[in-house]
C-alpha positions in Angstrom: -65.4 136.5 -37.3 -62.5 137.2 -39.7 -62.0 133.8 -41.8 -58.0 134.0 -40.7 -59.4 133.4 -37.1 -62.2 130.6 -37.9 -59.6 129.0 -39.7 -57.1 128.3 -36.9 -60.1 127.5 -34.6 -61.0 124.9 -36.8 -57.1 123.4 -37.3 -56.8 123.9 -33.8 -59.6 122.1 -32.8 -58.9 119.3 -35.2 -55.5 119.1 -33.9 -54.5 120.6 -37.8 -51.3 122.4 -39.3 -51.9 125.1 -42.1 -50.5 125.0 -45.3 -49.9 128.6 -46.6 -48.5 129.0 -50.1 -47.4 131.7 -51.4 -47.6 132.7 -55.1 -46.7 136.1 -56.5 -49.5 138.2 -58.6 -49.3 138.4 -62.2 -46.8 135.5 -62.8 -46.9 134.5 -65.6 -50.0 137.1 -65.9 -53.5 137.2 -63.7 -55.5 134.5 -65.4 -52.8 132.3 -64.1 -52.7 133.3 -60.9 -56.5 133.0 -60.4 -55.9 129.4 -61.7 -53.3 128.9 -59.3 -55.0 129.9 -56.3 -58.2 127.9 -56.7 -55.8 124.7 -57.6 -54.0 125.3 -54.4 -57.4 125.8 -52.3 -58.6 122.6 -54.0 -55.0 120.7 -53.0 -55.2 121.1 -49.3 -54.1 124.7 -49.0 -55.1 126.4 -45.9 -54.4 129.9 -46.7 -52.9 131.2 -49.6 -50.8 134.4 -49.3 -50.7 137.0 -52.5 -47.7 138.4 -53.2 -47.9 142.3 -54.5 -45.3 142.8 -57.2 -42.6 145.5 -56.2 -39.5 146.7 -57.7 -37.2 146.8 -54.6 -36.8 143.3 -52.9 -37.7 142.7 -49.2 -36.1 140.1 -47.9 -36.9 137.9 -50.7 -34.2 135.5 -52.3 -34.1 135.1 -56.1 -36.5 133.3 -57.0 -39.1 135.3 -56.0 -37.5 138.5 -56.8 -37.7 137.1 -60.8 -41.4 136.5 -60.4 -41.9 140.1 -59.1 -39.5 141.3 -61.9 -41.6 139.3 -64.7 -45.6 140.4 -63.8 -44.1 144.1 -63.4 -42.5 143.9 -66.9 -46.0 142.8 -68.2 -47.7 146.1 -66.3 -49.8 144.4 -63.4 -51.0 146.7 -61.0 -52.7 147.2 -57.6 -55.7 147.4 -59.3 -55.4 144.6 -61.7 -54.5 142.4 -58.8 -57.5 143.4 -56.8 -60.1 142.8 -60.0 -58.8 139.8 -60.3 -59.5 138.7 -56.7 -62.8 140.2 -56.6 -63.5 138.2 -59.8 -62.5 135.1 -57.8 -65.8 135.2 -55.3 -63.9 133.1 -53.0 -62.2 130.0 -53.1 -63.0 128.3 -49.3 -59.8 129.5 -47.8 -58.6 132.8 -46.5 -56.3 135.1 -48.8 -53.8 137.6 -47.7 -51.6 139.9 -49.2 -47.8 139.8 -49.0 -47.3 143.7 -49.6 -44.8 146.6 -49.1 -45.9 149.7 -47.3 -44.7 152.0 -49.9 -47.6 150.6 -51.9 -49.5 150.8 -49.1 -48.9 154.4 -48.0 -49.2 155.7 -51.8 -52.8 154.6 -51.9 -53.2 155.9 -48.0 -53.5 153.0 -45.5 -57.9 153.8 -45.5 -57.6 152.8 -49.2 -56.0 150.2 -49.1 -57.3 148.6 -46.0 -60.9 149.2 -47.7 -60.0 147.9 -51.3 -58.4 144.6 -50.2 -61.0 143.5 -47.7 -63.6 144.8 -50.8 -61.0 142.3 -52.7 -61.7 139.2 -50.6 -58.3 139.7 -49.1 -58.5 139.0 -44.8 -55.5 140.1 -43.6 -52.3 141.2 -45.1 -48.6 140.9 -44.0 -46.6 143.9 -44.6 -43.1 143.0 -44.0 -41.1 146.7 -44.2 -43.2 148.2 -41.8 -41.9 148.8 -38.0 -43.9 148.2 -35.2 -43.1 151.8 -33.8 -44.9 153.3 -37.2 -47.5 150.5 -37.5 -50.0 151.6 -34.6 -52.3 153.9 -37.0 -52.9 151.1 -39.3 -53.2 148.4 -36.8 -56.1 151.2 -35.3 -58.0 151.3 -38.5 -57.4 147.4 -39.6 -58.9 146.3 -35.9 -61.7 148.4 -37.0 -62.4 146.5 -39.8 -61.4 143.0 -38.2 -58.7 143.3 -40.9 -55.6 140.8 -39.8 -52.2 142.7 -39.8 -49.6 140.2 -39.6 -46.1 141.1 -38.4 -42.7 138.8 -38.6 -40.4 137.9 -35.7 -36.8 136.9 -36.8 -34.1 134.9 -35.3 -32.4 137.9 -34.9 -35.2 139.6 -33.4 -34.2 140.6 -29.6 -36.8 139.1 -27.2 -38.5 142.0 -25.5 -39.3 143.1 -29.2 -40.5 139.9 -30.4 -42.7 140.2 -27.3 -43.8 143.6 -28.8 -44.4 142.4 -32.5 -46.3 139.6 -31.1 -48.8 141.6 -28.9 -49.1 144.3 -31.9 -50.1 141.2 -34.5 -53.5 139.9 -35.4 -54.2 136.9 -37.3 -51.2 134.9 -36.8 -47.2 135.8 -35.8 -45.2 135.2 -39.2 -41.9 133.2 -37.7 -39.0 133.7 -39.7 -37.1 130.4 -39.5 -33.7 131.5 -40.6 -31.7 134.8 -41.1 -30.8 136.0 -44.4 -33.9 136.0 -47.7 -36.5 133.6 -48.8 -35.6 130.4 -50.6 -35.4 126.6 -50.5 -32.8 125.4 -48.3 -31.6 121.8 -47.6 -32.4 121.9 -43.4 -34.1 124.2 -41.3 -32.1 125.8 -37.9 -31.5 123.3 -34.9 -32.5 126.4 -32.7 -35.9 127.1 -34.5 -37.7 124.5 -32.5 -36.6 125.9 -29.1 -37.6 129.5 -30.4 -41.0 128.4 -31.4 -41.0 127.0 -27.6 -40.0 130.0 -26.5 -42.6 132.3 -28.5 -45.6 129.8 -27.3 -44.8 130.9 -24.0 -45.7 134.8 -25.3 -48.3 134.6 -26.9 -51.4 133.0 -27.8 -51.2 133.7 -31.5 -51.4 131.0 -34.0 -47.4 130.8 -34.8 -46.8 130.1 -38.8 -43.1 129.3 -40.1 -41.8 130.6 -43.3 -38.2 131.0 -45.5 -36.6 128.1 -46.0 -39.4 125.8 -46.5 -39.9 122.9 -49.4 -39.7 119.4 -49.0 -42.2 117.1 -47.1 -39.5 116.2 -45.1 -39.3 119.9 -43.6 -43.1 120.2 -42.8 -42.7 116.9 -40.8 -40.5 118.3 -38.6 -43.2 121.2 -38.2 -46.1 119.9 -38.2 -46.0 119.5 -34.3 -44.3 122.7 -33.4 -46.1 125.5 -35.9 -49.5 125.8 -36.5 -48.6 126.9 -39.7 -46.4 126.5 -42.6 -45.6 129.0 -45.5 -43.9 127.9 -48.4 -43.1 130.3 -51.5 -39.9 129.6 -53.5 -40.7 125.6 -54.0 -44.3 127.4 -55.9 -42.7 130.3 -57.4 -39.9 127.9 -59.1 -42.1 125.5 -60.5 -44.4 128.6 -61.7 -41.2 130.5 -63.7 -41.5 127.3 -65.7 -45.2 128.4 -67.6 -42.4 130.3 -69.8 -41.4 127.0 -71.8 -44.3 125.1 -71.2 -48.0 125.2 -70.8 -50.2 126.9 -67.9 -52.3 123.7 -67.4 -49.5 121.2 -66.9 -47.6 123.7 -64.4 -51.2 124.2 -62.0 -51.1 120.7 -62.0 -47.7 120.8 -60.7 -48.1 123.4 -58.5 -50.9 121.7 -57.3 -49.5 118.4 -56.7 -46.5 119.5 -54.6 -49.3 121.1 -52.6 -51.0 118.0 -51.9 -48.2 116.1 -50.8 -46.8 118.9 -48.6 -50.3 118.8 -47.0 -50.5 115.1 -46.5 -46.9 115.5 -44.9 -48.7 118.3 -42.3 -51.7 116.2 -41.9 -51.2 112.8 -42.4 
């Protein structure tokens, strides 16, 4: 069984949100990342998701658009990011890559699918790719019980959020507010109705992302989502390894982590 689906068993079973951070590879370079990820796995993380560097932004907000813009300026690569998870050997949670398709499609969709399983990866969400050109890759990822994550959006028109959500595997990433990733001070009044709403669809684990912080905001979650993905709240405190050292800023990083996941799971 792929380790995304054992894992929402389990929480699901448990009665159990995720926590899924997000932290960009190569920021501030690869040592540091592995060092973030097993701090994050050892805080209460559920899942962590991987963010592939890329020049051109997708829907991300500033802050993670200077965390790309930094590993890229040091040279990190696909490759790099890979050896570096193989050289992990697993750190109890499931990892997925937050990737663009052009990377994707430049190493063919077979070599990628093949080197980031080979990776540790189990799943990875690719957010620039359509659903109407995703069926080949969703063929050859089912073949590998790879997950293939796909994002519904508030803006998203229902019979096509009905479509995402029957095309995606793992979990259905749910955009909770229009516009690009960052911390904001309150989520939508509407989200929890569409969550509602997508339940009804689908059996999918639902996970909620953009937007996300404070402890306060995966409260209100935590009986709604069966997930919860937080990036920009990690990816600020990780900017600040330029002025100060690694160790102190995993610790941070790692703290913020446990209380968001006391705040899920009390």
């Amino acid at each position: 069984m792929n380790p995304i689906d054992a894992l929402f068993g389990r929480l699901r079973a448990e009665k159990r949100t995720a926590l899924i951070p997000f932290v960009g590879a190569g920021d501030p370079d690869l040592g540091a990342t592995a060092a973030l990820v097993r701090e994050l796995a050892r805080r209460g993380a559920s899942l962590i998701e991987i963010g592939f560097p890329y020049s051109d932004p997708i829907a991300d907000g500033p802050v993670i658009q200077a965390s790309y813009t930094r590993a890229l300026k040091k040279g990190v690569r696909v490759d790099d990011i890979f050896r570096t998870m193989r050289e992990l050997g697993g750190v109890g949670v499931p990892l997925v890559g937050m990737v663009s398709y052009s990377i994707v499609h430049r190493r063919t969709p077979e070599t990628f699918l093949r080197q980031a399983q080979e990776a540790g990866l189990s799943g990875a969400i690719i957010p620039d790719l359509p659903i109407e050109e995703a069926e080949a890759i969703a063929r050859l990822a089912a073949a590998r019980d790879f997950k293939l994550i796909h994002l519904v959006t508030p803006t998203t028109p229902r019979e096509r959020a009905v479509q995402i959500a029957k095309l995606s595997t793992g979990f259905l990433y749910v955009v909770s507010t229009t516009g690009i990733t960052g911390e904001r001070d309150r989520l939508p009044e509407q989200l929890v109705g569409h969550l509602a709403w997508l339940r009804q669809q689908t059996a999918l684990p639902l996970c909620v992302g953009f937007g996300i912080s404070t402890p306060e905001q995966v409260r209100r979650l935590r009986e709604v989502a069966d997930g919860v993905i937080v990036g920009s709240a990690f990816v600020r405190r990780i900017e600040q390894a330029a002025q100060r050292p690694i160790t102190e800023v995993v610790r941070e990083v790692g703290e913020l982590a446990q209380s968001l996941a006391a705040a899920l799971n009390p």
